[in-house]
MIZAMAR-726572 format. One record per residue (C-alpha): x, y, z; residue in three letters; residue number from 1. Coordinates in steps of 0.1 Angstrom, whole numbers, plus 5000, padded with zeros to 4 digits. Each point is the difference from the previous one (the first is absolute). Layout:
<sites>
+------+------+------+------+-----+
!   px !   py !   pz ! code ! pos !
+------+------+------+------+-----+
!    X !    Y !    Z !  ALA ! NUM !
...
+------+------+------+------+-----+
</sites>
This chain:
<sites>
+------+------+------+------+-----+
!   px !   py !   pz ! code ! pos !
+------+------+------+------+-----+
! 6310 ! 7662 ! 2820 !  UNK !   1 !
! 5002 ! 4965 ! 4983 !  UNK !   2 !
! 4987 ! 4967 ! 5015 !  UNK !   3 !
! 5010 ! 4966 ! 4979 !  UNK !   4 !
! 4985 ! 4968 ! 5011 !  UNK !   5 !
! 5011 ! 4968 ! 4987 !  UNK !   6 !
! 4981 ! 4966 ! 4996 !  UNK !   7 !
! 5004 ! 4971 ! 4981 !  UNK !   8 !
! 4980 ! 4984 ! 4973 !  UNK !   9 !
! 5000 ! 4971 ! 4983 !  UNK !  10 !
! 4990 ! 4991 ! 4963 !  UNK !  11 !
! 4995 ! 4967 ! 4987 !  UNK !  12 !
! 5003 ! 4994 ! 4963 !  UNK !  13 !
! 4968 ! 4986 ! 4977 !  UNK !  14 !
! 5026 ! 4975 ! 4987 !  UNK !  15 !
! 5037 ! 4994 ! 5006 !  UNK !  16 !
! 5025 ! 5024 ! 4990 !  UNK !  17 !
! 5030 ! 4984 ! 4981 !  UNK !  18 !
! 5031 ! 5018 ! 4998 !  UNK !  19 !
! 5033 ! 4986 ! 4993 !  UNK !  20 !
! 5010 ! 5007 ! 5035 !  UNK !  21 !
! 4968 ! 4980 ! 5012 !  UNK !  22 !
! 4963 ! 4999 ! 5001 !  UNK !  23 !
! 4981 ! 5028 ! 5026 !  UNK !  24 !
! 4963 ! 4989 ! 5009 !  UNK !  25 !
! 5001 ! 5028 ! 5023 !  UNK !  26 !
! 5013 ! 5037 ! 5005 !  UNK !  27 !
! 5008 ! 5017 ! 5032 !  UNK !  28 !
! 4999 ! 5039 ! 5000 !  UNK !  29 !
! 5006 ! 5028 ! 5028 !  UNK !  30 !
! 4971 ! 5024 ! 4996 !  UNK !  31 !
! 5011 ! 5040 ! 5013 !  UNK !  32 !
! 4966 ! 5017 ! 5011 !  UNK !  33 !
! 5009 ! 5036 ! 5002 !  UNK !  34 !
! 4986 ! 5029 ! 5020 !  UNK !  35 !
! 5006 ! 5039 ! 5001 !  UNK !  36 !
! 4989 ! 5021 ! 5033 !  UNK !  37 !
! 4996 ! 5025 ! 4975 !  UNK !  38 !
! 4978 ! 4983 ! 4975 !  UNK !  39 !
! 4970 ! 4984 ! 5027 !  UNK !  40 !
! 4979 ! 4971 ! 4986 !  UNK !  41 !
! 5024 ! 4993 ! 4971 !  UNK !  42 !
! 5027 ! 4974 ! 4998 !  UNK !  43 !
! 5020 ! 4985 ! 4972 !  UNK !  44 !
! 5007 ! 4962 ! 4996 !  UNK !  45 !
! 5034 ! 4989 ! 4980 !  UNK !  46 !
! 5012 ! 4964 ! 4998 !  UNK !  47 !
! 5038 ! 4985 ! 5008 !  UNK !  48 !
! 5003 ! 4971 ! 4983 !  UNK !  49 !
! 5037 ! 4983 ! 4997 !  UNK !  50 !
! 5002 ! 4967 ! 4978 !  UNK !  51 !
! 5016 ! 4976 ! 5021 !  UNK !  52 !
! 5036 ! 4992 ! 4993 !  UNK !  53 !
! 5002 ! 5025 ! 4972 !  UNK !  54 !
! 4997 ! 5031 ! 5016 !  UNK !  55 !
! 5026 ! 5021 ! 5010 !  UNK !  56 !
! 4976 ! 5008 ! 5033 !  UNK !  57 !
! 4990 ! 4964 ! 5005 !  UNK !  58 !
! 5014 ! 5000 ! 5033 !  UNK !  59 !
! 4995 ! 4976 ! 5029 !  UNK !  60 !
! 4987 ! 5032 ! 5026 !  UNK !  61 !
! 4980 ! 5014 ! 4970 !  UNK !  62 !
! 4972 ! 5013 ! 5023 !  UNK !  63 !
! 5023 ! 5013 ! 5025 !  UNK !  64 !
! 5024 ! 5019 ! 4974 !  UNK !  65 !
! 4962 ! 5017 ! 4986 !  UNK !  66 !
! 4991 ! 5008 ! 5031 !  UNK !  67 !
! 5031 ! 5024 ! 5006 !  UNK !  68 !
! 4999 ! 5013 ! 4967 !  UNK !  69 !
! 4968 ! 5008 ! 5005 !  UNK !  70 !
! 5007 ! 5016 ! 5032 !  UNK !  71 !
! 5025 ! 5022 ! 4988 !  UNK !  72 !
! 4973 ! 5014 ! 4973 !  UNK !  73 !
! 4981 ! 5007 ! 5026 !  UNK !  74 !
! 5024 ! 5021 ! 5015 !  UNK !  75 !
! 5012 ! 5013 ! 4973 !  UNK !  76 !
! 4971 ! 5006 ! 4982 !  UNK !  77 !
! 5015 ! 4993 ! 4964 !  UNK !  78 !
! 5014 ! 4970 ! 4984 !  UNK !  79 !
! 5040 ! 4998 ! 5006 !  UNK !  80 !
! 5009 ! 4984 ! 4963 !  UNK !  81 !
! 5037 ! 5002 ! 5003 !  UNK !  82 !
! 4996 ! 4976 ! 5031 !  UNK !  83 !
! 4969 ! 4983 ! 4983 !  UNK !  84 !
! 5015 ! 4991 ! 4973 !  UNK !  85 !
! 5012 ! 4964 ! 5009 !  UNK !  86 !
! 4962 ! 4990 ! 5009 !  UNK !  87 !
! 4981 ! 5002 ! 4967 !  UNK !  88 !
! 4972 ! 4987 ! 5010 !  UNK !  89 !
! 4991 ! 5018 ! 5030 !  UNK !  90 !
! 5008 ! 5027 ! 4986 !  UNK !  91 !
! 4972 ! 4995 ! 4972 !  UNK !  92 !
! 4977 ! 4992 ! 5024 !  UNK !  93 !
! 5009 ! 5037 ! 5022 !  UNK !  94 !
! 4999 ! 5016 ! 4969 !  UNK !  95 !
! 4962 ! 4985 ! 4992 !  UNK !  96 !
! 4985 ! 5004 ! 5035 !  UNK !  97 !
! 5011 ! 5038 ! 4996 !  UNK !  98 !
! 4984 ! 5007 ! 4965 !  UNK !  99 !
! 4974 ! 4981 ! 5011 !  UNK ! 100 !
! 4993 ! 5021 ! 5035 !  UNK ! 101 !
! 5014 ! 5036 ! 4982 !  UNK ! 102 !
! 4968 ! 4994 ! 4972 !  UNK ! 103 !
! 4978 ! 4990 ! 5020 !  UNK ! 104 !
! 4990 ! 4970 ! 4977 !  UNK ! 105 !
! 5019 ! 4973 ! 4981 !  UNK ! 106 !
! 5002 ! 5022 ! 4968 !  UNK ! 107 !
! 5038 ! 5004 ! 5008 !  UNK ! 108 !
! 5016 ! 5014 ! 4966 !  UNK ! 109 !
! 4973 ! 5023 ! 4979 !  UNK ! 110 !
! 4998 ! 4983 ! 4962 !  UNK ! 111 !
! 4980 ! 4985 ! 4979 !  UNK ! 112 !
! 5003 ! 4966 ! 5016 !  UNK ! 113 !
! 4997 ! 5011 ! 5036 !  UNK ! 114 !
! 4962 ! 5019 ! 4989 !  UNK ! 115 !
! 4984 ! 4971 ! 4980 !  UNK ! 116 !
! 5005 ! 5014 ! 4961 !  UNK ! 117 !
! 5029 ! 4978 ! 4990 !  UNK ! 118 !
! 5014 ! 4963 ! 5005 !  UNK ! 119 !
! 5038 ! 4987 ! 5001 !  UNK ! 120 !
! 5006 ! 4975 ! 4975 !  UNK ! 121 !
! 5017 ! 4968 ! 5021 !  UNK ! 122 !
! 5013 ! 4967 ! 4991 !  UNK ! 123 !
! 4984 ! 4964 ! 5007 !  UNK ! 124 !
! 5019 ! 4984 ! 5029 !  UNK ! 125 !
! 5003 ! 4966 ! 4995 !  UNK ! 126 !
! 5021 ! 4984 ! 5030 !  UNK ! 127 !
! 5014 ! 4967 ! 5001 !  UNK ! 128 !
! 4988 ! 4966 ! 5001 !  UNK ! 129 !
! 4996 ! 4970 ! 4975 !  UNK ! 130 !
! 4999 ! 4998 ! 4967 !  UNK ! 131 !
! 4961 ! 4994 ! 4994 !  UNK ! 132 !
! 4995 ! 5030 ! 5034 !  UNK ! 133 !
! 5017 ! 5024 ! 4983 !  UNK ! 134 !
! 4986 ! 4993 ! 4962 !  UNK ! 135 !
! 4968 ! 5004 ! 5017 !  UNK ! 136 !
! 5006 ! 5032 ! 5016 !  UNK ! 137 !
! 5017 ! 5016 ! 4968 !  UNK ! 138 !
! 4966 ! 4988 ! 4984 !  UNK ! 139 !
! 4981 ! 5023 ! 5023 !  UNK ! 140 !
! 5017 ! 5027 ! 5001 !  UNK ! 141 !
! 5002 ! 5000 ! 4962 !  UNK ! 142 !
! 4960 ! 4996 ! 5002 !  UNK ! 143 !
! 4999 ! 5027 ! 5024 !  UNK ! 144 !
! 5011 ! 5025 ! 4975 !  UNK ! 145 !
! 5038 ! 5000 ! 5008 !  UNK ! 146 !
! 5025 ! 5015 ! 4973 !  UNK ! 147 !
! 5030 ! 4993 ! 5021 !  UNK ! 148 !
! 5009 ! 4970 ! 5024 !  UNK ! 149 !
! 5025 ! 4995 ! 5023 !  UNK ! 150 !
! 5010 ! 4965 ! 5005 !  UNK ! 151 !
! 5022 ! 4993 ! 5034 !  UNK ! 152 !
! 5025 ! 4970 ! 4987 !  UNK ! 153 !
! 5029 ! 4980 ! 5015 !  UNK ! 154 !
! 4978 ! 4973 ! 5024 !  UNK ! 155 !
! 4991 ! 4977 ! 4976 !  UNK ! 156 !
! 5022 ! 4985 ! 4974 !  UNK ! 157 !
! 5011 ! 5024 ! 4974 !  UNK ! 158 !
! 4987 ! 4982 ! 4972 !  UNK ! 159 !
! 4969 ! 5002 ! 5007 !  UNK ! 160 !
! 5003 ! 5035 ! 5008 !  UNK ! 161 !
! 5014 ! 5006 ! 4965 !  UNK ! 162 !
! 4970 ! 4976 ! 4984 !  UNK ! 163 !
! 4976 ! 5021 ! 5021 !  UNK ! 164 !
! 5013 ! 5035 ! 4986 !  UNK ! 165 !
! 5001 ! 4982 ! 4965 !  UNK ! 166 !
! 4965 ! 4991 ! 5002 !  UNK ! 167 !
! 4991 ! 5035 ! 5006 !  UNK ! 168 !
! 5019 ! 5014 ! 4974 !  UNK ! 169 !
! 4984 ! 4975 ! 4971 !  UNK ! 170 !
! 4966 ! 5016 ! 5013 !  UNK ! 171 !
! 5006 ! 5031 ! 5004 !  UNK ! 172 !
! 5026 ! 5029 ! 4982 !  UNK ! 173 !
! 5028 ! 5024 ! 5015 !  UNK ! 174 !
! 4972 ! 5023 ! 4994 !  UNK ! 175 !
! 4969 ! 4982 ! 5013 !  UNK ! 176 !
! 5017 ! 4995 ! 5029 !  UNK ! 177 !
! 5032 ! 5012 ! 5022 !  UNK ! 178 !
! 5016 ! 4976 ! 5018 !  UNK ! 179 !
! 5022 ! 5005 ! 5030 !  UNK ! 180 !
! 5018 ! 4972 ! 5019 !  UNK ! 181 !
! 5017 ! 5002 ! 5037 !  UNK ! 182 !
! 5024 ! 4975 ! 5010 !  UNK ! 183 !
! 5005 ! 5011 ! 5037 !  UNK ! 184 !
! 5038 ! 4997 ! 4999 !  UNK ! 185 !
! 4992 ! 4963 ! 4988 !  UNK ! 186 !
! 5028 ! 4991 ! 4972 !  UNK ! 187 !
! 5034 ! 4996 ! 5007 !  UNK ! 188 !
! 5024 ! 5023 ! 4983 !  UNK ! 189 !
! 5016 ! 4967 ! 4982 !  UNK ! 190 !
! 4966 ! 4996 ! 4983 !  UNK ! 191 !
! 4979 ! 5032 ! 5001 !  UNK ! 192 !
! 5014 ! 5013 ! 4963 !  UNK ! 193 !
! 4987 ! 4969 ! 4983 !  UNK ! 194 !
! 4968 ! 4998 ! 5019 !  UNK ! 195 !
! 4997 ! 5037 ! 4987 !  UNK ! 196 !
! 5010 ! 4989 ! 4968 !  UNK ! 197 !
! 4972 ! 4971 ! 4997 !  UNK ! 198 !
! 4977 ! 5026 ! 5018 !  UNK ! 199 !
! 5005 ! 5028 ! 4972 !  UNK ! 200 !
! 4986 ! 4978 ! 4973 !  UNK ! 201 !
! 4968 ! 5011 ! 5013 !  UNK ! 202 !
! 4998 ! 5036 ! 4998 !  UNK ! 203 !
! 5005 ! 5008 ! 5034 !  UNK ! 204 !
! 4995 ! 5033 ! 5014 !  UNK ! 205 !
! 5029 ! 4995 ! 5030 !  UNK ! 206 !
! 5006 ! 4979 ! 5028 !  UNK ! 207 !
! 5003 ! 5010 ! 5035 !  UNK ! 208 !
! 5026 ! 4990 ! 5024 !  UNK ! 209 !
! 5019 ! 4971 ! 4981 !  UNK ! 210 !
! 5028 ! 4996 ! 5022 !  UNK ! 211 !
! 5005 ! 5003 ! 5037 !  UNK ! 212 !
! 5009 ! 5037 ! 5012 !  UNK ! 213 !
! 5027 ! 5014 ! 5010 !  UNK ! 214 !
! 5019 ! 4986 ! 4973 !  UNK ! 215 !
! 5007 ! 5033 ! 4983 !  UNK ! 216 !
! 5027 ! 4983 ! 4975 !  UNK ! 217 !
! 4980 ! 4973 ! 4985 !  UNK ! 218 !
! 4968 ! 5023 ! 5001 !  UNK ! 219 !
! 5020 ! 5024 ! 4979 !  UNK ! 220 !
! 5010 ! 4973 ! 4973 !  UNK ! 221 !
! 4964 ! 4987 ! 4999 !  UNK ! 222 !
! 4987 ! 5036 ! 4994 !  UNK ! 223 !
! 5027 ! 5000 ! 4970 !  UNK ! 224 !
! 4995 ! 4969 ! 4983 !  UNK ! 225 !
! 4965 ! 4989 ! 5007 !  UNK ! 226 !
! 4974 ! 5001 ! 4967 !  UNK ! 227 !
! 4973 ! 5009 ! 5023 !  UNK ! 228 !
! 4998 ! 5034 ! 5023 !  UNK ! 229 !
! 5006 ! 4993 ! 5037 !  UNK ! 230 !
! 4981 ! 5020 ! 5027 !  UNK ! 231 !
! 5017 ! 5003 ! 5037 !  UNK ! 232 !
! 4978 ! 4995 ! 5030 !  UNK ! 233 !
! 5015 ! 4977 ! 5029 !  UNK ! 234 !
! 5032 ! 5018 ! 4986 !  UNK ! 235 !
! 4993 ! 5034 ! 5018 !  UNK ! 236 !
! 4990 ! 4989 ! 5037 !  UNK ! 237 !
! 5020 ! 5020 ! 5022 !  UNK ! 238 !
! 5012 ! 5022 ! 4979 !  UNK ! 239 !
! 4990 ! 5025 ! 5016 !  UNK ! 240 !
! 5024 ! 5033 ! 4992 !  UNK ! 241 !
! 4998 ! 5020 ! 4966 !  UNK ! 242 !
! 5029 ! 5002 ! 4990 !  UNK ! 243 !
! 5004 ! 4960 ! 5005 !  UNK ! 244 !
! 4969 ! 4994 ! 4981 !  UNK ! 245 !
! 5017 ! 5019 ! 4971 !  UNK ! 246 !
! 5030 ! 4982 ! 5005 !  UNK ! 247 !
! 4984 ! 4966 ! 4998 !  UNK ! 248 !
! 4976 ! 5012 ! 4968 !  UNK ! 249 !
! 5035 ! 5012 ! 4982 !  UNK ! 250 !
! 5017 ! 4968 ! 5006 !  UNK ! 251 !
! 4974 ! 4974 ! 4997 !  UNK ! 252 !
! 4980 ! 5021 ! 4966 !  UNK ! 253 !
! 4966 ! 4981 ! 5004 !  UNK ! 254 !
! 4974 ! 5008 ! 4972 !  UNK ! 255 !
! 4974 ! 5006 ! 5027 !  UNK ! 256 !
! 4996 ! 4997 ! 5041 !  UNK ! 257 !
! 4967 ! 4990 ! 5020 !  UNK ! 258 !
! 4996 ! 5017 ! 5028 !  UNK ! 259 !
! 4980 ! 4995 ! 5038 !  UNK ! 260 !
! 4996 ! 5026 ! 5020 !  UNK ! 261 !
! 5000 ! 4973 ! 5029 !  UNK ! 262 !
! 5033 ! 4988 ! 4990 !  UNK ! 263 !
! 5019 ! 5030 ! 4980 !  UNK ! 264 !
! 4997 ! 5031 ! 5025 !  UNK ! 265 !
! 4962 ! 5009 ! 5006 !  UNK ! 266 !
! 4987 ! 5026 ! 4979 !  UNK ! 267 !
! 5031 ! 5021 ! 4999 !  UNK ! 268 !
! 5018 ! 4973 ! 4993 !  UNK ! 269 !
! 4981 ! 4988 ! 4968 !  UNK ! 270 !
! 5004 ! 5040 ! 4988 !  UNK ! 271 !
! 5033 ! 4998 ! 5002 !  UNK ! 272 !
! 5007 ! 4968 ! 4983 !  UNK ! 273 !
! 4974 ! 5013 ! 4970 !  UNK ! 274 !
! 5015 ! 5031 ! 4995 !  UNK ! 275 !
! 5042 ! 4985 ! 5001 !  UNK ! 276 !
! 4988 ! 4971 ! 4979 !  UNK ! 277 !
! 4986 ! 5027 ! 4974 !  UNK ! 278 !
! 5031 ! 5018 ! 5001 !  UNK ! 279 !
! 5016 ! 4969 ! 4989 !  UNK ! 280 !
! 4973 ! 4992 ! 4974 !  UNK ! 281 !
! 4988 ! 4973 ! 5018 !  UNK ! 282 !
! 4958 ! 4990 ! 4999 !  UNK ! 283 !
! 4986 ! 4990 ! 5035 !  UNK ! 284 !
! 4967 ! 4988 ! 5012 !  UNK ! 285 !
! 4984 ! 4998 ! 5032 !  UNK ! 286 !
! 4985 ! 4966 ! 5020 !  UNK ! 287 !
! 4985 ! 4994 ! 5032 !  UNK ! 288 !
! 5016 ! 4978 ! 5024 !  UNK ! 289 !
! 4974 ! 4972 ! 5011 !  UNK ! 290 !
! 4987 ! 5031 ! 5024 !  UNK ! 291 !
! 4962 ! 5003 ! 5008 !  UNK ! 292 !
! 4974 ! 5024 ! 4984 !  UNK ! 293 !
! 5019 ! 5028 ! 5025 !  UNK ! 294 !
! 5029 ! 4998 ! 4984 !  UNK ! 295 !
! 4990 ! 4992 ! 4967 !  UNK ! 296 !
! 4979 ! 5028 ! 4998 !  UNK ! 297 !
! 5033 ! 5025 ! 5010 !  UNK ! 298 !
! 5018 ! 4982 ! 4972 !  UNK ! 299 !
! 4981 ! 5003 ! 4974 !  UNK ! 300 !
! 4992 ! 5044 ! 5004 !  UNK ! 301 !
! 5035 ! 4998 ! 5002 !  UNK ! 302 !
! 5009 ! 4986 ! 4969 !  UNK ! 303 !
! 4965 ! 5019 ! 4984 !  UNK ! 304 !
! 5020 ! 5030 ! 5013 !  UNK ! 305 !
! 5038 ! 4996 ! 4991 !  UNK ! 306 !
! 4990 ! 4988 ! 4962 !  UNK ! 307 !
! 4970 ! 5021 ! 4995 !  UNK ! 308 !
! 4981 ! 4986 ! 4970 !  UNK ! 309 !
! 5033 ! 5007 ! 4974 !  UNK ! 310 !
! 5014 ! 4967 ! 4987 !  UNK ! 311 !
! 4995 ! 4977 ! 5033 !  UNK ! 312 !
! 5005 ! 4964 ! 4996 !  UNK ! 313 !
! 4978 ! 4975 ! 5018 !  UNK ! 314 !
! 5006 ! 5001 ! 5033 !  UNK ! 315 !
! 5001 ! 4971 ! 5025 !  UNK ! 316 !
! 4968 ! 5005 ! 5020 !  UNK ! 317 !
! 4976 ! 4970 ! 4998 !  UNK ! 318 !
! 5005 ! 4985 ! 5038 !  UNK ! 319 !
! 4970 ! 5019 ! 5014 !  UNK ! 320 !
! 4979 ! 4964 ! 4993 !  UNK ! 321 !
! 5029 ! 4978 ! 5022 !  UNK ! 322 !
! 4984 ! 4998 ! 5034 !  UNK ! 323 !
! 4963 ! 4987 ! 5013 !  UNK ! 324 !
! 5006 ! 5027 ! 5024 !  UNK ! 325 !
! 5011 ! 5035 ! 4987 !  UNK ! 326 !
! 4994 ! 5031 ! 5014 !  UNK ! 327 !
! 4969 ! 5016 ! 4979 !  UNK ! 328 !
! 5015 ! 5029 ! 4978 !  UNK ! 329 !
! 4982 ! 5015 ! 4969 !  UNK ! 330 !
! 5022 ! 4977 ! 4973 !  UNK ! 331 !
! 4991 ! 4982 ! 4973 !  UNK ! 332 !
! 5013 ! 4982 ! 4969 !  UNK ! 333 !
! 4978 ! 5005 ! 4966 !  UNK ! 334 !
! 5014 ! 4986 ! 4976 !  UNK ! 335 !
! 5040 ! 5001 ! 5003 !  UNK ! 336 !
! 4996 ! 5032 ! 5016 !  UNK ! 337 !
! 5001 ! 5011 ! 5039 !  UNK ! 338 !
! 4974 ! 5021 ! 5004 !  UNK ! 339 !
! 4990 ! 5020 ! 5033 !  UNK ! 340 !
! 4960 ! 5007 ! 5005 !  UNK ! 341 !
! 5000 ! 5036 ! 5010 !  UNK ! 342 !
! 4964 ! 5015 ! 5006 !  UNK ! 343 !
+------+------+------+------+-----+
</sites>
């Protein structure tokens, strides 16, 4: 028989997290600590991690809502997707404490990443903040051996957004370095096409997220007439049934999507999106979602095991370095690689 118990942690971020949607200094998560009567002295930790007021499960009883779905695992004994399915990110972190407790360590997928011989390739995460902040930070990260940046845009004014990317771009070529940009639903749909417009000047990879979601119309139109690829993230929150999520891929035709197991339906969730989005012949990549080193560490074997080592873009899996006070794990960035140190 199962046991789950719950207790809350919170992380505090190394330096402010800017978002279009706000700035996070710190992180709460619900850690599951699982035990099996059948499997003494071993238990499996998974993290449940909703982003406030973006989650579909960022509810106001969070705890209480975990704390009967974890009570019905237990008498269950399996996960229940069908009725999981509308809280992503407790589900990711059942389906983590599970692996973790079935394998007896926090190897949870068996690949090359998960056993030390080979690193992910992820991008630079540069979030918002001023002009001469976030110059700075690109400089770093570029120093650090990064070959593709993500810049967060839409807090500051766009112009200097646009001089920022242009600055980049008279350094450093399309194929020095890849350059991604997420907007967080900032432009308007009045304005978006010409700030892609201005924005494609630059070689840009694709933007994330220009518009608001759940504007399935406009989206559409942008994903026609935009000169630079657009990616969906915020976009596919709560959309939680296959054939919707092929119904909103067919309709909106995005060139990629981004996808968080936290936010998009755990680990099944994710698969399914991958493998409807490929059906469609659209690219997807895989990012952690401001979790700790629990759930960064579940992310990243996933994504090691749903692309394998065959034509996998950079995923979105620097945030292990966020917090004075993560949760030790065996994960490190070399380079602009995620690495884990097995012995």
């Amino acid at each position: 028989m199962y046991h789950i118990n719950i207790y809350q942690r919170t992380f505090h971020f190394q330096h402010p997290a800017g978002t279009s949607r706000g700035i996070y200094t710190e992180r709460k998560s619900w850690m599951l600590e699982m035990t099996d009567d059948n499997l003494p002295g071993q238990k499996g930790i998974g993290e449940c991690a909703p982003l406030p007021d973006l989650s579909c499960d960022d509810l106001p009883d969070y705890e209480k809502t975990l704390r009967a779905v974890c009570d019905r695992f237990e008498q269950e004994g399996s996960i229940n997707y069908p009725m999981m399915r509308p809280y992503p990110s407790m589900l990711f972190g059942l389906e983590t404490a599970l692996l973790n407790l079935q394998n007896g360590s926090d190897i949870l997928f068996d690949n090359d990443f998960s056993r030390g011989r080979k690193g992910i390739t992820i991008n630079g995460l540069i979030w918002m903040g001023d002009y001469d902040t976030m110059l700075k930070r690109i400089e770093e990260k570029l120093q650090q051996g990064f070959h593709c940046i993500k810049l967060k845009i839409g807090a500051i004014e766009f112009d200097k957004e646009l001089d920022m990317v242009k600055r980049i771009r008279e350094r450093f070529s399309r194929s020095e370095v890849e350059l991604r940009v997420d907007a967080n639903g900032a432009f308007c749909f009045e304005e978006a096409l010409y700030k892609l417009e201005l924005l494609s000047q630059y070689a840009i990879h694709s933007i994330e997220q220009p518009i608001k979601q759940n504007q399935w119309g406009y989206m559409a139109e942008l994903c026609r007439e935009s000169p630079l690829p657009i990616a969906l993230d915020e976009e596919l929150i709560g959309i939680n049934i296959p054939e919707m999520k092929a119904h909103v891929l067919n309709i909106i035709k995005p060139a990629y999507i981004v996808l968080k197991p936290s936010l998009h339906g755990g680990m099944k969730g994710v698969r399914e999106w991958v493998d409807i989005a490929r059906q469609q012949g659209i690219r997807s990549w895989i990012t952690s979602a401001l979790e700790s080193n629990v759930g960064l560490n579940a992310v990243a074997q996933l994504a090691a095991d749903i692309y394998g080592s065959s034509d996998i873009m950079p995923q979105g899996l620097g945030t292990g370095q966020l917090f004075t006070d993560n949760i030790p794990m065996p994960l490190e960035v070399r380079g602009e690689q995620l690495w884990r140190n097995e012995h």
